[in-house]
N, C-alpha and C positions, 0 to 999 in steps of 0.2 A: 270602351266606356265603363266597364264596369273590373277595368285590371287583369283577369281573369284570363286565361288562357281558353282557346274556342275550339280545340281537339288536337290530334295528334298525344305524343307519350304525356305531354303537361295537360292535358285538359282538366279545365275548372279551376287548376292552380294558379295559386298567385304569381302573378309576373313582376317580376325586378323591373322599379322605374329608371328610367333611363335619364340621365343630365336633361336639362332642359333646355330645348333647341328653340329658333327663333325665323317664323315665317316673316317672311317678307318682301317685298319688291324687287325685282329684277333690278329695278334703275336703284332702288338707295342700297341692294348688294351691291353692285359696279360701281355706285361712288365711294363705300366703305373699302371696296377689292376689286382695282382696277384688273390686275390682272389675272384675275379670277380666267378658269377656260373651262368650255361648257363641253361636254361628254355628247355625240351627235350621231344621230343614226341615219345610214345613207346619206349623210350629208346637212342633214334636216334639222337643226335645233330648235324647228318652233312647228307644230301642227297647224295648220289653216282652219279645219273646224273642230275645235275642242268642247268635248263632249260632252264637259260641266257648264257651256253658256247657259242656254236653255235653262239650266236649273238654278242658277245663280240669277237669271233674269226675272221668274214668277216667282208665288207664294206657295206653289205644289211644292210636298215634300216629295222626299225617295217613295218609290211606288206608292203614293200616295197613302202613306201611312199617316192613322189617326192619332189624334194626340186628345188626350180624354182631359188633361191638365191646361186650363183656357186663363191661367196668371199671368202667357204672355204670348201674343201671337207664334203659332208654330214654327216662323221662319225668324224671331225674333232673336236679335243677335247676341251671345254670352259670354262671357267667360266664367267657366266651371272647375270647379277643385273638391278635394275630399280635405276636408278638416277632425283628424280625427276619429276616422272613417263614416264622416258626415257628409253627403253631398251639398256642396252648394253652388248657389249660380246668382253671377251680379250682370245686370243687361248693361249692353256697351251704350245704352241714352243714361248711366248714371254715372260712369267714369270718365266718358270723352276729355281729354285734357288732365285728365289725374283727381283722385279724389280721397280722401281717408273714411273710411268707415269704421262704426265700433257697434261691436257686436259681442254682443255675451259668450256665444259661440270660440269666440278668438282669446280664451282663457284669459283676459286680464292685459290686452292688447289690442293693438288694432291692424285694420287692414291695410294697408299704401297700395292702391290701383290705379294704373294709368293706361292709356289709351291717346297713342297721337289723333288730334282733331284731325277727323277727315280720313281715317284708316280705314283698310278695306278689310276683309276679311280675309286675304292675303297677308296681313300684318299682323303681328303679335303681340298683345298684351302684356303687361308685367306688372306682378303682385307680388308684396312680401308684408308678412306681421313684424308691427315697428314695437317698440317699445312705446306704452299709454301714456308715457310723460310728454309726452310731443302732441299737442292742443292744437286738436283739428280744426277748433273756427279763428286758430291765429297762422297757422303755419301754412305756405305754398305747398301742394304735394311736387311740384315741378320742381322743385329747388330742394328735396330731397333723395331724387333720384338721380344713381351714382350713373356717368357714362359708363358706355358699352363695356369698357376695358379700363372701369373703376374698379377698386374694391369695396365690396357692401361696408356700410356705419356699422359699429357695435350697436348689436342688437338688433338687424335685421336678418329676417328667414324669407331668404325666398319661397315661394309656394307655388310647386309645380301645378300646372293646370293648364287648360286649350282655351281656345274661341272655340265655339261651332253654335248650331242653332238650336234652339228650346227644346226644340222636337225629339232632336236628336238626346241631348242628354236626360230630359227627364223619363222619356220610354222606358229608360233602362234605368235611373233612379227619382221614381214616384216623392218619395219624402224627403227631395230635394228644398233646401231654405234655400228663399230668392230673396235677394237683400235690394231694395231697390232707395234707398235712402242714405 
């Protein structure tokens, strides 16, 4: 959460971000890459009681850690990024289906978030700052975004950043902007 290396010869140092990868579904991997092959232990490719249910099922966080920051229930779903080295965070009830947001914050630009309706937290978000000439209360955000093994329009950045829960990222950054608009 916070870039930062957590001990060993780099500790506290900044960490090299990595390309941006893409959670998602076992079944829409397998229709993307049929013959994708799964790596198995003893034979086993799937656990029987996986030991994140439980906690994907209630509102309790990790060891019931408190969250002093009450802008959005602590299990409330996000997607989060550094802008600048600004934290921010836009909840997945504002982008579901793709959204554009403009925000001072995004120098003179705007946001492109999308979110497939009905994604799990298994699934991946995707954000990029578009170019401000493109008129959010006229334009589709769906009809902007380039398929998987498109290449980006002129003029868009992608903006690395996760899902996870509220809890989770604001612990670690307090004066995090939450764009919920």
């Amino acid at each position: 959460m916070t870039s930062k290396a957590i001990g060993g010869t780099l500790d506290k140092k900044d960490l090299v971000e990595l390309p941006v990868s893409e959670k998602t579904t076992w079944k829409k991997w397998r229709e993307r890459y049929p013959d994708t092959r799964v790596l198995s232990v003893d034979g086993k490719e799937h656990i029987e009681n996986n030991p994140y249910d439980n906690y994907f099922s209630n509102e309790k966080t990790f060891r019931n850690m408190e969250v002093k920051d009450d802008r959005l229930p602590p299990k409330g779903s996000i997607f989060s990024f550094l802008i600048d080295d600004r934290p921010v965070a836009v909840p997945h009830t504002v982008f579901a289906g793709g959204k554009i947001l403009r925000s001072k914050i995004f120098g003179g630009r705007h946001l492109l978030i999308f979110r497939r309706p009905g994604a799990s937290m298994f699934e991946s978000s995707r954000a990029y700052l578009i170019p401000a000439k493109i008129d959010p209360e006229k334009t589709d955000p769906a009809g902007l975004l380039p398929g998987p093994d498109e290449a980006l329009p002129p003029g868009f950045e992608p903006i690395a950043g996760f899902d996870t829960f509220w809890y989770n990222w604001v612990s670690v950054h307090p004066e995090t902007a939450l764009l919920k608009k």
